[in-house]
N, C-alpha and C positions, 0 to 999 in steps of 0.2 A: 271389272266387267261393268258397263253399261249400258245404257237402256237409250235410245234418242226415241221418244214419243211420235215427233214428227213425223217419224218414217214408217212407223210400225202398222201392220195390215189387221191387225187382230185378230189373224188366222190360226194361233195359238201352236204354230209348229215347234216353238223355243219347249212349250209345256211339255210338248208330247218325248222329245228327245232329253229331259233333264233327268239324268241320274239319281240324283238326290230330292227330285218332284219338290226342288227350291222355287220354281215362276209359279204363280196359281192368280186366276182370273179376283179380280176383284172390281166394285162397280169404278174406279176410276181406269181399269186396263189393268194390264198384266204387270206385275208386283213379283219381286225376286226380294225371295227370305237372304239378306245378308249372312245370319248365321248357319246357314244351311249350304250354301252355294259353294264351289269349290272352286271357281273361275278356271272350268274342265276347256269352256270354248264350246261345247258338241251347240248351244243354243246359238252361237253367233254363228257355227257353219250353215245350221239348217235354217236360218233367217231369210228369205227368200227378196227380203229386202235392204238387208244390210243394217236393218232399226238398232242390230244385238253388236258391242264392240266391243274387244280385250285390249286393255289401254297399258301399253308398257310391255316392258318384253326382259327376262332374266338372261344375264349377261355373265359373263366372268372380266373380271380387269382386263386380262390380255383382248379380249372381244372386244370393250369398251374403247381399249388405246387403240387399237386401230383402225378404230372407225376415226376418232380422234384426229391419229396421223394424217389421213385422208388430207387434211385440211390445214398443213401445218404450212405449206405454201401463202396458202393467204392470211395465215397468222402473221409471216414474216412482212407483207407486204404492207397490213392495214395496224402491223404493230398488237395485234389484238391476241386475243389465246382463249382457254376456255373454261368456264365459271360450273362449279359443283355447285348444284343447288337444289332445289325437292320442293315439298317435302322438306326435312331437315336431312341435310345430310351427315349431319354428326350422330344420327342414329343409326350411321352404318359407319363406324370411324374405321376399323379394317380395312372395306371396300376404298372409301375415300383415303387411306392411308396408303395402301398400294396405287389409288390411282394419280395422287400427288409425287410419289416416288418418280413413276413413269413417265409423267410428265416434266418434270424436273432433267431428267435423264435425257430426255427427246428435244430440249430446249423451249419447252410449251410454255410460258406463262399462263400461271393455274390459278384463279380464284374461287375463295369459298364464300356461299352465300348464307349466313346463320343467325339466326337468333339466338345463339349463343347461349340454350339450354340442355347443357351437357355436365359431367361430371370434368373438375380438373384435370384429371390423367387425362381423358380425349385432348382437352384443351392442349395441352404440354406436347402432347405427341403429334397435333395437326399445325401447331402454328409456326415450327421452324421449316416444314414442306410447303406453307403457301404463300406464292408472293402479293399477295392481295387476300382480305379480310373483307366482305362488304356485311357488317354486321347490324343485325335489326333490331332499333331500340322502340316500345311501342309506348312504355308509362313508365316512369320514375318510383311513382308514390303505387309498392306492396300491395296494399287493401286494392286498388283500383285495378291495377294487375293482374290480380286473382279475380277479380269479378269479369273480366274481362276475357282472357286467357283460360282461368281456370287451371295455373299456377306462378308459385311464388316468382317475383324477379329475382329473388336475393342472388340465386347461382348465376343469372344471365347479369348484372351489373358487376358481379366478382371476377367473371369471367371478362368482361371485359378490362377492366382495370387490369387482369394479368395480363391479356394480349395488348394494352397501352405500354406498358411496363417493359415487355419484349421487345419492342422495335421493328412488329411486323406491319407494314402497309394497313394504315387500319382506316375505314369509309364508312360511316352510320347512314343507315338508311330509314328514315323518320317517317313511318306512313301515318300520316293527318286523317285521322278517324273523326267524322262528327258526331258528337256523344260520349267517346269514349275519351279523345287524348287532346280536342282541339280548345281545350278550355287555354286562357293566355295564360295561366299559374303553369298549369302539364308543360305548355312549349319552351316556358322560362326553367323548369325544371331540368328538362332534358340538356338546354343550353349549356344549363350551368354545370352538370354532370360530365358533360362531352368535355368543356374550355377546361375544368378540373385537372382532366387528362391529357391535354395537351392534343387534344386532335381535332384537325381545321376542317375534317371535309365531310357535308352532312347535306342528304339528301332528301328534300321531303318529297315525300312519293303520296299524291291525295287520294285518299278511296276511291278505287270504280265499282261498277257493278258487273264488271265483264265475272265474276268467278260464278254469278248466281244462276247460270245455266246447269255449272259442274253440280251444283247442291241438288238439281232437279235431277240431271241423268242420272244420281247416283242415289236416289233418295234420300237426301237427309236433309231434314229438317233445319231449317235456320231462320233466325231474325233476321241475319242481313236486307233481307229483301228489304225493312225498315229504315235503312241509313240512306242519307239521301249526300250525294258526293260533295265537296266544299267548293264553295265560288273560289272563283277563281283570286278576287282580291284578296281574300283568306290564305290561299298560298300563297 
């Protein structure tokens, strides 16, 4: 559930209809308590403006595959298929386990988009259903990691070394953080990690700042707004 400022009339209708009395006025505008909030929707119906939105919708596999199918036509035409991703989708490995099944089954070419912080058993059970890996390496060097992330890499570089080791489609996806990972030791690190493992295909993706609107709709707090994106010579 969130909040778009922009739109919002301050007529305090979202207040008056919440169950759990979660929205309460405060001097920068109206403020919804997270732990309170049950994302019921009654605030987004009665929004007379549309300011209040429910982002996402709960699905079952069979629901998800055939939305899926819908589009398998121009899978076949443009060669293309369709990519699990979040969020982390290995924190649903069930859902994502059924949904690579299915896919599999329907002819879909299925990729998963991870950073690759999961326990082995997920590993082991998702990587002989996907035919593409696009996995996300962000620091090398642990301590840096942790400060950064706020945890260990140890399981996401283990994890990757198993899915090297497998033989499944594997693509690094290297986003160029200024401050965090764009120092020349960090890029040379990851280099030599990747060529380690015998995998050619690495994508460096540079910071933007398109996510820092989501930090605002949804309230939370973040330094991003601080990082300022990499020249272009840099990538």
């Amino acid at each position: 559930l969130d909040l778009r400022t922009d739109r919002c009339l301050d007529c305090g209708a979202c207040h008056a209809v919440c169950p759990e009395c979660a929205i309460e006025r405060h001097a920068n505008g109206w403020v919804t308590d997270r732990d309170r909030c049950r994302a019921c929707g009654r605030c987004v119906g009665a929004c007379p403006a549309g300011a209040r939105e429910l982002s996402g919708t709960a699905c079952t596999p069979d629901q998800l595959a055939a939305e899926i199918e819908k589009d398998a036509v121009f899978f076949e035409e443009s060669c293309g298929g369709v990519t699990f991703s979040g969020g982390e989708p290995l924190m649903q490995p069930d859902f994502l386990e059924a949904m690579l099944v299915r896919a599999r089954s329907a002819g879909i070419h299925a990729a998963v988009d991870t950073c690759g912080y999961a326990t082995r058993e997920v590993i082991d059970r998702i990587a002989p259903l996907a035919d593409l890996v696009l996995y996300d390496l962000k620091q090398i060097d642990d301590g840096q990691h942790r400060r950064a992330t706020g945890v260990s890499n140890v399981p996401i570089l283990e994890n990757f070394a198993r899915l090297a080791a497998s033989g499944v489609p594997l693509r690094v996806r290297f986003p160029l953080i200024p401050g965090v990972n764009d120092a020349a030791s960090d890029v040379e690190a990851v280099a030599r990690f990747v060529s380690r493992h015998r995998v050619t295909h690495v994508d460096v993706l540079p910071y933007h700042r398109a996510g820092l609107a989501k930090y605002l709709r949804f309230g939370v707090p973040t330094s991003a707004s601080e990082v300022v994106p990499p020249a272009p010579d840099l990538v």
